[in-house]
DSSP file (Angstrom, degrees, kcal/mol; ACC not computed):
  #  RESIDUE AA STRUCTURE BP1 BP2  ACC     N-H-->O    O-->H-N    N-H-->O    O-->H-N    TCO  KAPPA ALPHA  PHI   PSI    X-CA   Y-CA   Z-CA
    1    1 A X     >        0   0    0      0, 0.0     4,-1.1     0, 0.0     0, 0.0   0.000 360.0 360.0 360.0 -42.3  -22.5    8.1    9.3
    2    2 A X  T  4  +     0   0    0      2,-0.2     4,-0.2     1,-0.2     0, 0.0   0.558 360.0  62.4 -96.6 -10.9  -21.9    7.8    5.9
    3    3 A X  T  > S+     0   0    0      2,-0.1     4,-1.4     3,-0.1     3,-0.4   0.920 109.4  52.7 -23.9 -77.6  -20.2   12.0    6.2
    4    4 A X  H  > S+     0   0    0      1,-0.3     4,-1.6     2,-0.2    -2,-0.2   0.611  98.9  51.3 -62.0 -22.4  -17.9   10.3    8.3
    5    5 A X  H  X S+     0   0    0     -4,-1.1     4,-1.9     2,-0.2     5,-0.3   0.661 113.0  48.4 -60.3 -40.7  -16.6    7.3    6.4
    6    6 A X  H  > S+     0   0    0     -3,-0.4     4,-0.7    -4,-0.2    -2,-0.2   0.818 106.7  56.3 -91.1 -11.2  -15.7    9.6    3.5
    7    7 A X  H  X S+     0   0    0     -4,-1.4     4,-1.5     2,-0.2    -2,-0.2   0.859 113.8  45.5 -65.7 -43.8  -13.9   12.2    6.1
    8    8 A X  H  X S+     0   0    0     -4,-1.6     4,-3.2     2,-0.2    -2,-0.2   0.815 111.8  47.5 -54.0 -50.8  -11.9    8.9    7.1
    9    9 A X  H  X S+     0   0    0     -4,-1.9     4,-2.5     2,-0.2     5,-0.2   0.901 112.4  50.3 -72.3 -27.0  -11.2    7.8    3.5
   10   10 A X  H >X S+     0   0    0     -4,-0.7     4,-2.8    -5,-0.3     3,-1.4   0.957 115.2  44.8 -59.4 -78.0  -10.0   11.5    2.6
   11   11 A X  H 3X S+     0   0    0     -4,-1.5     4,-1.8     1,-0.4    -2,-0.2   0.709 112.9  51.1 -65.4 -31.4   -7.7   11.4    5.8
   12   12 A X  H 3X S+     0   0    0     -4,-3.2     4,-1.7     1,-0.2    -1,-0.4   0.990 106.7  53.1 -81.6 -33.6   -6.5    8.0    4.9
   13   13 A X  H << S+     0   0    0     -4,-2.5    -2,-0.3    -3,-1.4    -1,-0.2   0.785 114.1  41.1 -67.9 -25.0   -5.7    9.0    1.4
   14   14 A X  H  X S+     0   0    0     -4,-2.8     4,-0.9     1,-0.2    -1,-0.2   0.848 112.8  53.2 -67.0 -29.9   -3.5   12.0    2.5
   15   15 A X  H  < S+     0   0    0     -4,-1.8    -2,-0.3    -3,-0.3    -1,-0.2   0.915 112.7  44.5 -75.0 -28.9   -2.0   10.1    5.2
   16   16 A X  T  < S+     0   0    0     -4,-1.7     3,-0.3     1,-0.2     4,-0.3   0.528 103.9  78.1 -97.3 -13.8   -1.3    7.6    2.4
   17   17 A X  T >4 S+     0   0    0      1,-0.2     3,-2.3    -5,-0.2     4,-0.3   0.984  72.7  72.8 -55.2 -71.0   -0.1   10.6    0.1
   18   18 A X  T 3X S+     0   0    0     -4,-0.9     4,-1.2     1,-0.4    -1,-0.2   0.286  84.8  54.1 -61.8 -20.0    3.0   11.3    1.3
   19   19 A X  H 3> S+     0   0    0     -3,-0.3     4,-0.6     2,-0.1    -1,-0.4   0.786 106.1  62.1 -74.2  -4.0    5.4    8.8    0.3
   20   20 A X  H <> S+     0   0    0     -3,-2.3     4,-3.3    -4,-0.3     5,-0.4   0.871 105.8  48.0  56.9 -89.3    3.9    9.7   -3.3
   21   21 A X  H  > S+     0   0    0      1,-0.3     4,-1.1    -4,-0.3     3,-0.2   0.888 119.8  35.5 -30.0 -74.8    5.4   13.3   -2.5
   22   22 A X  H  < S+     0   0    0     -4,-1.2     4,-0.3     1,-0.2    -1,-0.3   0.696 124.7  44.0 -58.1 -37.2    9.0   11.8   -1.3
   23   23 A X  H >X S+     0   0    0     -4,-0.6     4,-1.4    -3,-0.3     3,-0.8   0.820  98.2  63.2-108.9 -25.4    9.0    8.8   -4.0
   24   24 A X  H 3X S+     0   0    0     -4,-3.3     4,-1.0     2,-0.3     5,-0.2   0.889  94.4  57.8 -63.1 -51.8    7.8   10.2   -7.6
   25   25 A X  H 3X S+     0   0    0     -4,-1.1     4,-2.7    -5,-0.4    -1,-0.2   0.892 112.9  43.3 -60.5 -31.7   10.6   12.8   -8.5
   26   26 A X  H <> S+     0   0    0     -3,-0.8     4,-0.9    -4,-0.3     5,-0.3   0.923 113.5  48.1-100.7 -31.4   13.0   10.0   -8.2
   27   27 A X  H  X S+     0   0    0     -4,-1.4     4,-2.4     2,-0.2    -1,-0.2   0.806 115.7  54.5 -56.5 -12.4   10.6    7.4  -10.3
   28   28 A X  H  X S+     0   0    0     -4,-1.0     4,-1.8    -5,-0.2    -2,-0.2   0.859 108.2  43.0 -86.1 -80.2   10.4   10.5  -12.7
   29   29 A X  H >< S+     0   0    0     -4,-2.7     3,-4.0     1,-0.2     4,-0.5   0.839 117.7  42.5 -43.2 -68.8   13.8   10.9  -13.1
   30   30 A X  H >X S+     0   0    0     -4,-0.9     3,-1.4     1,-0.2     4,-0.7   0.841 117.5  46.1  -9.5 -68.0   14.8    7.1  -13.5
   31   31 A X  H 3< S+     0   0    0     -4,-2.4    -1,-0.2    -5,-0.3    -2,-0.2   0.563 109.5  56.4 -80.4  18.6   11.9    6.2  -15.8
   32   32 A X  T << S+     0   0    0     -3,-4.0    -1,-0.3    -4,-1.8    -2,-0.2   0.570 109.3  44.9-112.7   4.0   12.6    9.4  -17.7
   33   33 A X  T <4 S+     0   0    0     -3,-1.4     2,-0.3    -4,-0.5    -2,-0.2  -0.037  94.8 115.6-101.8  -4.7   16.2    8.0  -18.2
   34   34 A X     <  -     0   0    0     -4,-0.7    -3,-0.0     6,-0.2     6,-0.0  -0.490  38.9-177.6 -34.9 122.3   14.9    4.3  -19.2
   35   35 A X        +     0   0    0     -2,-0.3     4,-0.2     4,-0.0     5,-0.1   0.413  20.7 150.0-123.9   1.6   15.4    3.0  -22.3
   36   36 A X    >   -     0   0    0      2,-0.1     3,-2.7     1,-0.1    -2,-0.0   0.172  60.0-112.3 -40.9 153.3   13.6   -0.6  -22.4
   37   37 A X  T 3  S+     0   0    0      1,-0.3     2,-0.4     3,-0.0    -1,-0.1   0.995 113.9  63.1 -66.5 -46.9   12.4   -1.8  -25.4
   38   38 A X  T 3  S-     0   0    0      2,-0.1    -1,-0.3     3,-0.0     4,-0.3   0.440 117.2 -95.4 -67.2  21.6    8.6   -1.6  -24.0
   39   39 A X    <   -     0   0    0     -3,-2.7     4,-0.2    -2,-0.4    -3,-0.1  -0.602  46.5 -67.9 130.2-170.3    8.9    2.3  -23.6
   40   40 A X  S    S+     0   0    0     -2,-0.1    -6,-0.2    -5,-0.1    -1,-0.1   0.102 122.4  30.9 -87.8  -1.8    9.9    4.8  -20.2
   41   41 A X  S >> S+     0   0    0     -3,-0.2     3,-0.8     3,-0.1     4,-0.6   0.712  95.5  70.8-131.9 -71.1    7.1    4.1  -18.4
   42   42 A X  H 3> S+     0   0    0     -4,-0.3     4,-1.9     1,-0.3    -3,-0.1   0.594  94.4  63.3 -40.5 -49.5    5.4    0.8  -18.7
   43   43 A X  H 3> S+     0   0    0      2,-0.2     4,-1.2     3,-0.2     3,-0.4   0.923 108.0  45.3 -25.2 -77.7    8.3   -1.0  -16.8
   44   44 A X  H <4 S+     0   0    0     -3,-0.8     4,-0.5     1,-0.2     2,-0.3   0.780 111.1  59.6 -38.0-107.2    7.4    1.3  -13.5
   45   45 A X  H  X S+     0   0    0     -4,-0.6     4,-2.2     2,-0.2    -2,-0.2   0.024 106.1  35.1  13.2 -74.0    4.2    0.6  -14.1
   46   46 A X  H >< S+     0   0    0     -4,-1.9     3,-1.5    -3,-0.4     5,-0.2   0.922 118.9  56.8 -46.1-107.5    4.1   -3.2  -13.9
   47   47 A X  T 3X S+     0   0    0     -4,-1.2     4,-1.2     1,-0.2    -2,-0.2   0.279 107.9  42.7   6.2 -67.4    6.6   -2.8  -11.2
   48   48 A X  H >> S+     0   0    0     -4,-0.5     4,-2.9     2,-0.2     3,-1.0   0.992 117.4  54.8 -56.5 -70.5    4.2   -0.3   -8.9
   49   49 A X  H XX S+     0   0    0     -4,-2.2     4,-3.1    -3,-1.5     3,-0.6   0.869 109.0  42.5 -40.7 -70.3    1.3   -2.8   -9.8
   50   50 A X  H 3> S+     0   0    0      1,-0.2     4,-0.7    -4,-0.2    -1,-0.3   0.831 114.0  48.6 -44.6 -35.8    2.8   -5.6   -8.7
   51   51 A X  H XX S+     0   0    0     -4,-1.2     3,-1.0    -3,-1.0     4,-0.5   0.937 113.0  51.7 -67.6 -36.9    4.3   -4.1   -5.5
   52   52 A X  H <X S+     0   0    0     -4,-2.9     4,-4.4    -3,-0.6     5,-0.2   0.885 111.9  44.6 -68.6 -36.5    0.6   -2.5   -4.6
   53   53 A X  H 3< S+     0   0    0     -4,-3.1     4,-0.2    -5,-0.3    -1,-0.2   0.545 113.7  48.6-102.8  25.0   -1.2   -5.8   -5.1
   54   54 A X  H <X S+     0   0    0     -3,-1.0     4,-1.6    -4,-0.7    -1,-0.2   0.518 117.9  46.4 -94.1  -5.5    1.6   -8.0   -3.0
   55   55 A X  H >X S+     0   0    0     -4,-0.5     4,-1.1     2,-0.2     3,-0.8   0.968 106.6  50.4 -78.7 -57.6    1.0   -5.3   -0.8
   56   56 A X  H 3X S+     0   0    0     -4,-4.4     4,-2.7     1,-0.3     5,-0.2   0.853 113.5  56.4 -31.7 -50.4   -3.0   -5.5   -1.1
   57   57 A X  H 3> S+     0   0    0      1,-0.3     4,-1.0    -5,-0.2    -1,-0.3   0.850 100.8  46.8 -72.0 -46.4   -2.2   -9.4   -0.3
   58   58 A X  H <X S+     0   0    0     -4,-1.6     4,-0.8    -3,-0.8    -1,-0.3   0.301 113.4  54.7-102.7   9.0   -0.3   -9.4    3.1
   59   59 A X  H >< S+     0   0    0     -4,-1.1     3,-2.2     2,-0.1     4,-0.3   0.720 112.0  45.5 -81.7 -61.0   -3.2   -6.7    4.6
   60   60 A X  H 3< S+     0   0    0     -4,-2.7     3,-0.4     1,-0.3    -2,-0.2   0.721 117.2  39.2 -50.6 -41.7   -5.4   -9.0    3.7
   61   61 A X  H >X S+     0   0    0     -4,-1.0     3,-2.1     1,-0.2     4,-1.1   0.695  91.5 109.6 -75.7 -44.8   -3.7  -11.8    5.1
   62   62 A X  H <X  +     0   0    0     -3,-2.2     4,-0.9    -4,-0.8    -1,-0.2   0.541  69.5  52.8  -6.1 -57.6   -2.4   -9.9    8.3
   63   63 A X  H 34 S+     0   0    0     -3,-0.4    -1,-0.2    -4,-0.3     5,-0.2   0.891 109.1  51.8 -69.3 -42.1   -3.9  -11.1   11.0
   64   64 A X  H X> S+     0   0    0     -3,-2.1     4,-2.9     1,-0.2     3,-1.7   0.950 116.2  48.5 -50.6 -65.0   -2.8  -15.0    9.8
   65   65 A X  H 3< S+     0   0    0     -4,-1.1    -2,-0.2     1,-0.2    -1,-0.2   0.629 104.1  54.8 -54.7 -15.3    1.0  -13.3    9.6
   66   66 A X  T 3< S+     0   0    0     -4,-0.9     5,-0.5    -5,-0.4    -1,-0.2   0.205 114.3  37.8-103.2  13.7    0.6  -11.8   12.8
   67   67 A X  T <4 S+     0   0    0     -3,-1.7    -2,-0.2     3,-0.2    -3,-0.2   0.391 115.9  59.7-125.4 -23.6   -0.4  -15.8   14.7
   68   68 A X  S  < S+     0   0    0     -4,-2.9    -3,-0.1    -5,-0.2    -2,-0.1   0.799 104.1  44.1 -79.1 -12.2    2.1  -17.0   12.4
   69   69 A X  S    S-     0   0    0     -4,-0.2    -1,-0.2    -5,-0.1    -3,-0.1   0.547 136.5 -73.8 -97.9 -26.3    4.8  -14.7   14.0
   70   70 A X  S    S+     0   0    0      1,-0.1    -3,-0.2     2,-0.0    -2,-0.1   0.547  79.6 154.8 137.0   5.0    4.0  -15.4   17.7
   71   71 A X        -     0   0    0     -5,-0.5     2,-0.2    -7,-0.1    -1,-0.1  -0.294  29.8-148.3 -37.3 134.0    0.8  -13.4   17.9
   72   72 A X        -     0   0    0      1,-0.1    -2,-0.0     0, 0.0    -6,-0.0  -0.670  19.0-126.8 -98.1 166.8   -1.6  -14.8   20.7
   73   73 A X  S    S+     0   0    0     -2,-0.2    -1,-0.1     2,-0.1    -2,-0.1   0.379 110.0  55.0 -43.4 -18.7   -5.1  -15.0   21.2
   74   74 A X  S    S+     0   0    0      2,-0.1     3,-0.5     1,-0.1     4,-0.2   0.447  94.4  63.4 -78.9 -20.6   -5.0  -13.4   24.2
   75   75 A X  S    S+     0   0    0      1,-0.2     3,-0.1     2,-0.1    -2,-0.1   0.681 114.1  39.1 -97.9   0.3   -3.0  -10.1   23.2
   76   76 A X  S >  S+     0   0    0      1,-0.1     3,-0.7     2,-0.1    -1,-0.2   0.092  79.2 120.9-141.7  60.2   -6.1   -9.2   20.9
   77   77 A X  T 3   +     0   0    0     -3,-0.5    -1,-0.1     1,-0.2    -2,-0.1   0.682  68.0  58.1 -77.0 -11.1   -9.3  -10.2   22.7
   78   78 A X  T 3  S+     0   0    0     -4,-0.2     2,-0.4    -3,-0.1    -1,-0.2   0.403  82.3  93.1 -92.6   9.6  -10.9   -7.6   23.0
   79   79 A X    <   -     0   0    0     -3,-0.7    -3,-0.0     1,-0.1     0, 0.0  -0.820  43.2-175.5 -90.7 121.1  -11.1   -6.7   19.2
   80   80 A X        -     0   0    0     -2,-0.4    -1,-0.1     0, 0.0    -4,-0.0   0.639  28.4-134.9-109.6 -29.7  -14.0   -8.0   18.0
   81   81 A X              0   0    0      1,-0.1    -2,-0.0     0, 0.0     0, 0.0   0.336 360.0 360.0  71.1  11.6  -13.3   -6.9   13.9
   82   82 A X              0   0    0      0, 0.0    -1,-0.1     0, 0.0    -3,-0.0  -0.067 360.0 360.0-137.1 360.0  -17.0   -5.5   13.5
């Protein structure tokens, strides 16, 4: 069981790769053309953080946004969530 859970977290993290791939050369170039007083980097930085943990916040939150948008009880009964 526990083989398989880390075969899944591998597979999610590749699947998760690829805008990575597509989006770093241009974050490269940009922060490498930056000039803010706090440095070339740090700016992205903050930035990315913040975007990952509003991101972090509406998964968590999903299921509440998805009855708040016109989600039924009926279109997911048979999901049990364990």
């Amino acid at each position: 069981m526990v083989a398989a859970d880390v075969q899944f977290g591998w597979a999610l993290q590749l699947s998760l790769l690829t805008p990575y791939i597509q989006v770093l050369p241009c974050v490269r170039i940009w922060s490498d053309k930056c000039s803010s007083k706090y440095g070339r980097r740090r700016p992205f930085i903050l930035a990315g953080s913040l975007m990952i943990s509003v991101a972090v916040t509406i998964i968590g939150f999903s299921a509440d946004i998805g009855y708040l948008l016109g989600d039924a009880d009926e279109d997911h009964k048979n999901f049990k969530g364990t």
